[in-house]
Residue, then its C-alpha position, 0 to 999 in steps of 0.5 A: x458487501x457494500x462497496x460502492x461508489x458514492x454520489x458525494x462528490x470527489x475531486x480529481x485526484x492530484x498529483x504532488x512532490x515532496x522532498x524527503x529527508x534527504x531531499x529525493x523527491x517522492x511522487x505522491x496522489x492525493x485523492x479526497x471528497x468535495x467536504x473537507x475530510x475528518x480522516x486522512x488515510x495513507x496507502x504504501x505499496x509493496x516491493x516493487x509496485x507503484x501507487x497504482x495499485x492502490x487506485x481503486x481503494x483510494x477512490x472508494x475510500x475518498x468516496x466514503x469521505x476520507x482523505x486518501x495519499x498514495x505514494x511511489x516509493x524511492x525508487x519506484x514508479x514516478x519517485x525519485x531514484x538514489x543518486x549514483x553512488x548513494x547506496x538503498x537502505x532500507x532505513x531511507x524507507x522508513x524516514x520517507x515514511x514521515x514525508x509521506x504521512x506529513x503529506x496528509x492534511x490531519x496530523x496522525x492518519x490511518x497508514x495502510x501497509x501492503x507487504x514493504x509498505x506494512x513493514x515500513x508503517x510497523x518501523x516507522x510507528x515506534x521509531x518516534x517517542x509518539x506514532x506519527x499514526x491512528x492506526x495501522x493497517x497491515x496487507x498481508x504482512x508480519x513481522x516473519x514469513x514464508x522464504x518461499x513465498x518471498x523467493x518467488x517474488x524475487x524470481x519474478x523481479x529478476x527475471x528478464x533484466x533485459x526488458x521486453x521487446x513489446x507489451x505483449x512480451x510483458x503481460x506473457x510475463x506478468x500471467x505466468x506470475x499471477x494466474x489467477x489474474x485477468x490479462x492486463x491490458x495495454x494501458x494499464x502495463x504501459x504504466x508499469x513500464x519505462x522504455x530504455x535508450x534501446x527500445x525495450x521496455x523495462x519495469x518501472x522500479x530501480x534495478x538497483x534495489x535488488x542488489x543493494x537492500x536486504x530484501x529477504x529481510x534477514x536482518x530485520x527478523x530482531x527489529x521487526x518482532x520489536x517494533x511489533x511488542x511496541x505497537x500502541x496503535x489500532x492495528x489491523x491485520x488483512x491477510x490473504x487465504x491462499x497467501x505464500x507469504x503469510x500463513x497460520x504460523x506467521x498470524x499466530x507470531x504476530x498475534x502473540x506479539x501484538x495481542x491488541x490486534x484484529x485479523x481478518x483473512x480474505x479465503x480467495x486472495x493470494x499475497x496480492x490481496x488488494x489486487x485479488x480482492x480489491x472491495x473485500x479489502x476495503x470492506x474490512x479496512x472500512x469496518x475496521x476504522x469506525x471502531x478504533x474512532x477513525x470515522x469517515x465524515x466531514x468537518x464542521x460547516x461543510x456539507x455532510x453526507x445525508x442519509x439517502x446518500x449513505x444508502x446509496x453507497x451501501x447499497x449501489x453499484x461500483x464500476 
């Protein structure tokens, strides 16, 4: 394994606002080395997290010289939420899609899919006559899955519609659903978090998601297999070992469909692959792209990595 940080330089990551078809506004965080990159990579979360989840993979993968934007969903974390009277849809998501990936400063990045966000780049990638993509990237998700493993999301995202008195309370929520996780720390729940005019805290995604779009995904069963016959991408699929959502029969479906495609299972991580196993993960999307001509590197007439530096990565320590 050789994740680690490299000493190529890194800018502040950088916090952006687009507008999106119909003019919400998205979050954005663009993170990208010093050089100018050659590659720029998009990284979309699942159903009801943010573009946090993503902070330690968008700062190893711009350390190794590509351009990184991670966005807040509609509805999600910092983005915008839907205006009173004006309905999710499931389409809405995958129009952002092009607002998100237009936010990169090379016209067909690499889109990198956990769960929804994999689910979105699948739709997205043959609505167009041309995928507006490299690549694709999919975490741990397929065209069908496990109903278990998507009610106990739903579960958990239904559970405690009236907040939590303190952080406490939450991160005593947030154990009980990822066990195999360390405790978060206060900081880092903060975050997750929006207190209402009442004092309690609530999470950060728009309650109204859960009522208003399909999320069992019963209706994209049809679309969903098709989009993946028409796949004409790299495509990569991570999925986790111990996954409730993604297993062997699920793999197997996806591969008849999209016989072009790699898989790489990670044994130890769970559906929450890149929080599970967050360097192994972007180990595998770091082997991946070199392969399907998506290389790390930087433009002509800026300055390029040496070869001592590119040891230095393989070979030092990440915090």
């Amino acid at each position: 394994m050789r994740m680690v940080l490299s000493p190529t330089p890194i800018e502040t990551p950088r916090k952006l606002r687009a507008r999106a078809r119909d003019g919400l506004e998205l979050c954005l965080e663009r993170h990208r080395p010093d050089s100018a990159p050659l590659n720029s990579l998009c990284l979309a979360h699942g159903f009801g997290q943010t573009r946090l989840a993503w902070a330690r993979s968008a700062q190893l993968l711009a350390a190794q010289g590509y351009e990184v934007i991670s966005a807040d969903a509609r509805g999600h974390g910092d983005s915008g939420r839907n205006a009173a009277g004006q309905r999710y849809d499931f389409q809405q998501f995958v129009d952002d899609v092009a607002t998100v990936a237009g936010q990169a400063t090379h016209p067909k990045p690499v889109w990198v899919g956990a769960s929804m966000g994999g689910l979105l780049g699948l739709m997205a990638s043959v609505e167009a006559a041309s995928s507006p993509f490299s690549a694709l990237v999919l975490v741990d998700i397929t065209p069908r899955w496990s109903d278990d493993g998507v009610a106990r999301i739903l579960d958990f995202m239904r559970a405690n519609p009236d907040g939590f008195a303190s952080l406490d309370e939450a991160a005593d929520a947030v154990v009980r659903y990822l066990p195999q996780r360390p405790r978060k720390s206060a900081d880092r729940l903060r975050s997750l978090l929006r207190e209402g005019d009442d004092g309690r805290l609530r999470w950060h995604w728009d309650p109204r998601l859960l009522a208003e779009l399909d999320v069992e995904g019963g209706s994209w069963a049809d679309a969903l297999d098709d989009a993946t016959r028409r796949l004409n991408v790299p495509t990569l699929l991570i999925s986790g070992g111990r996954s409730d959502l993604v297993g062997d029969e699920q793999v197997e479906h996806f591969l008849s469909l999209a016989p072009h495609a790699r898989h790489v299972r990670l044994p130890t991580a769970t559906h929450m692959v890149v929080g599970d196993e967050n360097d192994a993960f972007t180990d595998a999307v770091l082997d991946f792209l070199p392969t399907v001509g998506v290389p790390a590197g930087f433009s002509k007439d800026t300055a390029h990595p040496t070869d001592a530096t590119r040891a230095a990565h393989r070979n030092g320590v990440s915090p």
